[in-house]
MARVEX-352135 format. One record per residue (C-alpha): residue number from 1; residue in one letter; z, y, x; chain. Coordinates in pm, whole numbers. Layout:
BEGIN
    k  r      zz      yy      xx  c
  NUM  A       Z       Y       X  A
...
END
This chain:
BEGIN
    k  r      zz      yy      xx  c
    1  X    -209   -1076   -3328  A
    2  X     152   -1046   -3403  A
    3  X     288   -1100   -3089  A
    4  X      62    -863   -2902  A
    5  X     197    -592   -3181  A
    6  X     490    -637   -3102  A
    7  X     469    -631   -2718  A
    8  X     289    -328   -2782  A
    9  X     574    -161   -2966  A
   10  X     826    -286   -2703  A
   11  X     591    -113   -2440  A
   12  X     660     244   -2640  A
   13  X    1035     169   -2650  A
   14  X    1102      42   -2316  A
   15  X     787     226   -2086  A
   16  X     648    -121   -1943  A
   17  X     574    -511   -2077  A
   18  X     853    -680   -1924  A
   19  X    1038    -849   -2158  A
   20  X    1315   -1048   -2086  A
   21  X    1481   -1305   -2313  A
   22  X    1766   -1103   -2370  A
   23  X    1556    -851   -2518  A
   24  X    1356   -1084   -2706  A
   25  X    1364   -1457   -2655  A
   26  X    1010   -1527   -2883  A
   27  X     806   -1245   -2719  A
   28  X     946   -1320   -2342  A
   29  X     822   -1689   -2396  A
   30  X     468   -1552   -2531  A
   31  X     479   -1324   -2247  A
   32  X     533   -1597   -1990  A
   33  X     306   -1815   -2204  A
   34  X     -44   -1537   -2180  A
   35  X      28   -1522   -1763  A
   36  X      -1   -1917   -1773  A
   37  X    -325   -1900   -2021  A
   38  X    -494   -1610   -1809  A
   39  X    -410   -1799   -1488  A
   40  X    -561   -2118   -1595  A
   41  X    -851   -1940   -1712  A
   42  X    -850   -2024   -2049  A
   43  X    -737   -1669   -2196  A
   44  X   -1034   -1521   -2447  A
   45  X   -1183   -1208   -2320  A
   46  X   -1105    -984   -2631  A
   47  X    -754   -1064   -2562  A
   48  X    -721   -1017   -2221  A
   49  X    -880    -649   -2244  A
   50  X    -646    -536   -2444  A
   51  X    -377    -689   -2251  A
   52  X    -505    -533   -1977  A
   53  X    -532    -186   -2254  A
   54  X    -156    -166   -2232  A
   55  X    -113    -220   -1896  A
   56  X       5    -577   -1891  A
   57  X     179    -693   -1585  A
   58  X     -14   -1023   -1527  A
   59  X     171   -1116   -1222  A
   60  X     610   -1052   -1227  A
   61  X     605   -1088    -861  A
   62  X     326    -826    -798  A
   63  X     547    -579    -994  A
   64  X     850    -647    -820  A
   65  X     634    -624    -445  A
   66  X     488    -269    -613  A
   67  X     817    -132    -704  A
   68  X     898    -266    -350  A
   69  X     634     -72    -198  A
   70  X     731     285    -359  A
   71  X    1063     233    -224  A
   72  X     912     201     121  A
   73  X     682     525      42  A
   74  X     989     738     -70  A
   75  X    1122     587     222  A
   76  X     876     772     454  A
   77  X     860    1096     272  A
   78  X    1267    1135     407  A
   79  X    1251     982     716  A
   80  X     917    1002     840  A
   81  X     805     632     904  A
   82  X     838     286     742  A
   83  X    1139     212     988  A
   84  X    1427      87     758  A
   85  X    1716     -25     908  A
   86  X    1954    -252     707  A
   87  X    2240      52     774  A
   88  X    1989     240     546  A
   89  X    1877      45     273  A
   90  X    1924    -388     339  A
   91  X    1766    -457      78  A
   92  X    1378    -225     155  A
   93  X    1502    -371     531  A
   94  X    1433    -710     456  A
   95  X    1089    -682     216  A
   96  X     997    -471     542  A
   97  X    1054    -769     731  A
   98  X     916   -1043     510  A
   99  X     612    -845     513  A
  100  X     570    -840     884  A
  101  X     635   -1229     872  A
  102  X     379   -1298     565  A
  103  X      65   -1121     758  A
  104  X     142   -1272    1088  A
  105  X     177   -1592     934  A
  106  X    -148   -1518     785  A
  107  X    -116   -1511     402  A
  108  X     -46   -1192     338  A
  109  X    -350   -1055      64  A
  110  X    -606    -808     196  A
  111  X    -523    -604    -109  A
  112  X     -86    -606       8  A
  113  X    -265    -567     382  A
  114  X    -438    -245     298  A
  115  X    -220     -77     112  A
  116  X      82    -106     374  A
  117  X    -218       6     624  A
  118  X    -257     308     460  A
  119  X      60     472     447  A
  120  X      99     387     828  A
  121  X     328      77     787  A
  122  X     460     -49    1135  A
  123  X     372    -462    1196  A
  124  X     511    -476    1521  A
  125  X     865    -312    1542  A
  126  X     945    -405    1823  A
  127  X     604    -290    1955  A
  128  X     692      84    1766  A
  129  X     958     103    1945  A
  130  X     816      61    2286  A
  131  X     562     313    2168  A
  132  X     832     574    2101  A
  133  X    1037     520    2389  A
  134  X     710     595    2617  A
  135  X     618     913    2427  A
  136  X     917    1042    2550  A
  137  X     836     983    2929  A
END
């Protein structure tokens, strides 16, 4: 496979398999194009393994929600809890609150669910706050 050589050498230049069409038009469209074939389950299994070998990123959004995440963890390490107000970061403030509106509107994934779980991520703000405010009665 040509194109999967070459995504593999862009992955030792650039770290990761995002490509975008400024970087390379062809192998950003076969990119795009082996998401589509894996999603509609047509992708053959030797190919997908090693797709999956260099650490293919099968999902863009999933990336952009883990990179997301590690903000959020970083986040905590300097401030102690998953609190974010837009005077600190707007940006980390607003995934913070789309995330609170995607699981109580019931689609968040188990998987995103979890993994905000574990590092102590706060659903309720509003209900954090109250629980702060009678600690220090």
């Amino acid at each position: 496979d040509v194109m999967l050589s070459k995504l593999e050498r862009h992955k030792q230049v650039h770290g990761d398999c995002r490509v975008t069409k400024s970087q390379d038009k062809k192998l950003a469209k076969w990119v795009c194009d082996q998401r589509r074939t894996e999603k509609n389950g047509t992708m053959p299994a030797d190919r997908k393994r090693r797709l999956d070998a260099i650490e293919f990123i099968w999902g863009a959004k999933d990336k952009a929600w883990d990179v997301m995440l590690s903000k959020l963890e970083r986040h905590k390490q300097v401030h102690g809890d998953c609190r974010v107000t837009k005077s600190q970061d707007k940006k980390l403030a607003k995934w913070v609150c789309d995330q609170r509106r995607t699981e109580k509107n019931g689609t968040m994934p188990a998987d995103r669910k979890r993994r905000l779980d574990a590092i102590e991520f706060i659903w309720g703000a509003k209900d954090k706050a109250w629980d702060v405010m009678l600690s220090k009665l």
